[in-house]
C-alpha positions as CSV (number, residue, x, y, z in Angstrom):
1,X,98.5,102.4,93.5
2,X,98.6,102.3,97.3
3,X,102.3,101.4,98.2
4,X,101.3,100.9,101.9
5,X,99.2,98.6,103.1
6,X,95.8,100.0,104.1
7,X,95.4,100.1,108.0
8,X,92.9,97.7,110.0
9,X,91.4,96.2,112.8
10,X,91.7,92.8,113.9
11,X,91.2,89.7,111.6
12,X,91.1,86.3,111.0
13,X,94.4,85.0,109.3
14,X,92.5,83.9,106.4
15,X,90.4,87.0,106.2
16,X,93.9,89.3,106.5
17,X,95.1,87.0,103.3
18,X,92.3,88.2,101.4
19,X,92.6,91.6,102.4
20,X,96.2,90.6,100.8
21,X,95.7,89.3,97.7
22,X,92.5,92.3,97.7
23,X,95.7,95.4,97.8
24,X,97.1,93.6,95.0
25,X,94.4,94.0,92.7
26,X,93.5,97.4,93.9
27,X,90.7,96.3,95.9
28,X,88.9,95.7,92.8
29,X,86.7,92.9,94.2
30,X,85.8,91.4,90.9
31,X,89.2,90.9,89.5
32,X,90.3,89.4,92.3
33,X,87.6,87.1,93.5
34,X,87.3,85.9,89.7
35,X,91.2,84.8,90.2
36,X,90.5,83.1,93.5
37,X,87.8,81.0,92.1
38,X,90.0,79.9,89.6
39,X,93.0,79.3,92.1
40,X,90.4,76.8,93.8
41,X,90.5,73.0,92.9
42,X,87.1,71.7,91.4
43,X,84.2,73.9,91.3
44,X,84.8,76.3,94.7
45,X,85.2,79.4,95.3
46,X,85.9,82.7,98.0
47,X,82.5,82.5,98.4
48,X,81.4,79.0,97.8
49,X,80.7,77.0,101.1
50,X,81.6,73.6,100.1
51,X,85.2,75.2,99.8
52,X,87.4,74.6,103.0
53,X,89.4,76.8,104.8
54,X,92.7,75.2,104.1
55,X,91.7,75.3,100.3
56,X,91.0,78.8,100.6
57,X,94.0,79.0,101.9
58,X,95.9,77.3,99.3
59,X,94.4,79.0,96.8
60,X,95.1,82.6,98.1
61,X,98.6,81.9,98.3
62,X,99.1,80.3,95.4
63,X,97.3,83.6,93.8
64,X,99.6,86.1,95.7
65,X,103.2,83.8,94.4
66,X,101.9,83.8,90.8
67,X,102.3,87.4,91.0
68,X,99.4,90.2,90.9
69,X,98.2,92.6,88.2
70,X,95.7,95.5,88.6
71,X,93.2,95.6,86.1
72,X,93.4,98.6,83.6
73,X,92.0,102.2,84.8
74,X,89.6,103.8,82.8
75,X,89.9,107.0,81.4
76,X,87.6,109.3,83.1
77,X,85.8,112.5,81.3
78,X,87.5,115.1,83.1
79,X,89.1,115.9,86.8
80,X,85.7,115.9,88.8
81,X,84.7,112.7,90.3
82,X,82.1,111.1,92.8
83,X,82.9,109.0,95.5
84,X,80.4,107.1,97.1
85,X,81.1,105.0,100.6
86,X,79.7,102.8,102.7
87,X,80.8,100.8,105.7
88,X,79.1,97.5,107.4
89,X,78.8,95.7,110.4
90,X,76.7,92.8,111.4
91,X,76.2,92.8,115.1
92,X,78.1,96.3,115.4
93,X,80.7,95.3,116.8
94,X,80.6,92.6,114.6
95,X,82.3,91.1,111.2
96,X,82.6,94.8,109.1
97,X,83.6,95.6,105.7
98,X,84.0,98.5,103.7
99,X,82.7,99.4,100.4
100,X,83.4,102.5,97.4
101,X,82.9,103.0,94.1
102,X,84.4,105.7,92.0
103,X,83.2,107.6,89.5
104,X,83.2,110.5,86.9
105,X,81.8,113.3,86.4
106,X,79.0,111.5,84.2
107,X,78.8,108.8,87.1
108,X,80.3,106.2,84.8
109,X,81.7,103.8,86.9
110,X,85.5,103.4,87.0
111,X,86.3,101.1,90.1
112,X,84.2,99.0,93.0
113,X,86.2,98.6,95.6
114,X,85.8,96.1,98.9
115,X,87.5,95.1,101.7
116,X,86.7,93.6,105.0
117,X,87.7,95.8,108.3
118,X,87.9,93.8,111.4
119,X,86.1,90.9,113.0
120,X,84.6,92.7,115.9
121,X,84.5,95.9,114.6
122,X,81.6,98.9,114.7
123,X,79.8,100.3,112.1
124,X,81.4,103.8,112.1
125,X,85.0,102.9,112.2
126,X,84.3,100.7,108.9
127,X,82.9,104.1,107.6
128,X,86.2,105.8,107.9
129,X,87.9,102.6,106.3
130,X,85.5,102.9,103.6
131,X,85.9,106.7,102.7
132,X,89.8,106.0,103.2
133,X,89.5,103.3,100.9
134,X,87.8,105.3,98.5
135,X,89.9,108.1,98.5
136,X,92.9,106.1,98.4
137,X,92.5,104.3,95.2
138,X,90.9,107.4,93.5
139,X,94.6,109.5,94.3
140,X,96.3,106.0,93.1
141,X,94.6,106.3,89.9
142,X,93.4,109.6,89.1
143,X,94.5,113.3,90.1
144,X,91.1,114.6,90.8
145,X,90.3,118.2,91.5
146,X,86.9,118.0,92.3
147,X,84.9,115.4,94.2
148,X,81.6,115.0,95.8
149,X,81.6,112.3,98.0
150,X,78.5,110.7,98.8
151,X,78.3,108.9,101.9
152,X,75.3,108.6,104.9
153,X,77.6,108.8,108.0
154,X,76.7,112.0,110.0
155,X,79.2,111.0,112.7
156,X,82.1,110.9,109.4
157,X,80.7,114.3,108.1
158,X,80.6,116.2,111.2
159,X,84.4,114.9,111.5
160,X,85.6,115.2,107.7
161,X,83.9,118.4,107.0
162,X,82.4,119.7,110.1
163,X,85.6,120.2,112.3
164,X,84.2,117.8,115.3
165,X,86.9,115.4,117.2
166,X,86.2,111.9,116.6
167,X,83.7,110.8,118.4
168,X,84.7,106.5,117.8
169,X,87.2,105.4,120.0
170,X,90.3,104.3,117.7
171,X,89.7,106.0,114.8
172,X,92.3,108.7,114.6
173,X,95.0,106.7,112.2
174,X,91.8,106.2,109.9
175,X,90.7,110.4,110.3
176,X,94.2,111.4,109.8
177,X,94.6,109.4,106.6
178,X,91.3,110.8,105.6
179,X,91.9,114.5,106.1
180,X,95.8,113.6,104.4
181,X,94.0,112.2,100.9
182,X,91.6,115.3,100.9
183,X,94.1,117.8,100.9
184,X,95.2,116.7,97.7
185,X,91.9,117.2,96.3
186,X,91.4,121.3,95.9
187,X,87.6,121.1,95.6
188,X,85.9,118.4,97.5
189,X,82.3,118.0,99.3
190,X,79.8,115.4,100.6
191,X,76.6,114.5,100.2
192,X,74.5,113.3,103.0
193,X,72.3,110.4,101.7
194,X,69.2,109.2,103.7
195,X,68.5,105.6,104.3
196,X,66.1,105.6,101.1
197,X,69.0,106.7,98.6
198,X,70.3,104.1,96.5
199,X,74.0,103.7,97.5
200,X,76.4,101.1,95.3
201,X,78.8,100.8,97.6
202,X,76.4,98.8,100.1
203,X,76.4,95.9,98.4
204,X,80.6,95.7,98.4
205,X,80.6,96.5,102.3
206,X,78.4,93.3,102.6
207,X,81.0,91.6,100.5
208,X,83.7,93.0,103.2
209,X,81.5,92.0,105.6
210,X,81.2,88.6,104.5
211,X,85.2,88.1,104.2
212,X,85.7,89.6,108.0
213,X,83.4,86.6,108.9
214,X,85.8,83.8,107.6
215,X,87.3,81.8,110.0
216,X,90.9,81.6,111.5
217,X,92.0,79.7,108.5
């Protein structure tokens, strides 16, 4: 489990209370949009745009004082695991989120993790927060020897594993934490996927994405 909250860039207040409520459940996103929707009155929802801010708002706190449970962790085959990232920003800078999924050796998968980054944020500073995500929940859960992570960032790669400084201004909490996690992790390498490879995590960036969009609340 993380015990420290996950670092980020700038957000709405209502965004940062999902970001909240997201820690609590381990960043799984279906756990805890499922109790969100049922913390809102009627027929609304995190996502639902007939629900209104303060609603939201309402419902997010009233989620995070009834007291938060992680779901269960699978048991994985073995200690290897595969880790695949992904960051997103609409506008870049722009509303970003962040996006991993974890899973063993047979690529079963064990979590799908989201969370949105900042507001006005770039594309390759929600790629760090996605790979720290990733890594974070996979050292909360599992004690992995061996990973591949799979991620299409050349600018995170040549950083992570190639030696290079960062090259994104204001990244160097988010690199730090990164190069921290792996040196738990005896064996670890990437995998450099093109534009063309399928990539679950995507689709749960968008999902960040789409929560660093929400309004002040």
């Amino acid at each position: 489990m993380t015990d420290d909250p996950l670092p980020a860039e700038h957000r709405s207040p209502l965004a940062a209370l999902v970001d909240e409520v997201l820690a609590g459940f381990g960043y799984e996103v279906a756990a805890a949009t499922d109790a969100i929707d049922d913390a809102v009155p009627g027929y609304g929802g995190l996502f639902d745009p007939e629900t209104s801010p303060d609603e939201l708002r309402a419902a997010l706190e009233s989620v995070l004082d009834s007291g938060l449970s992680r779901p269960p962790v699978p048991e994985p085959t073995s200690d290897a695991f595969v880790l695949y990232v992904d960051g997103s920003s609409r506008g870049n800078p722009g509303p970003a989120g962040a996006g991993a999924v974890i899973m063993d050796a047979t690529e079963d998968q064990l979590a799908r993790l989201a969370r949105p980054v900042g507001s006005r944020t770039g594309n390759n500073t929600a790629e760090y927060v996605a790979l720290q995500l990733g890594l974070s929940e996979l050292l909360a859960r599992y004690e992995p020897r061996r990973l591949d992570v799979r991620i299409d960032s050349m600018t995170v790669i040549r950083d992570v594993w190639g030696g290079d400084d960062p090259t994104e201004p204001g990244v160097e909490t988010y690199s730090e934490g990164v190069a921290a996690a792996l040196s738990s992790v005896p064996d670890h390498r990437y995998t450099h996927l093109a534009d063309s490879d399928p990539n679950p995590a995507d689709a749960l960036a968008t999902v960040g994405a789409d929560i660093a969009a929400f309004g002040p609340g």
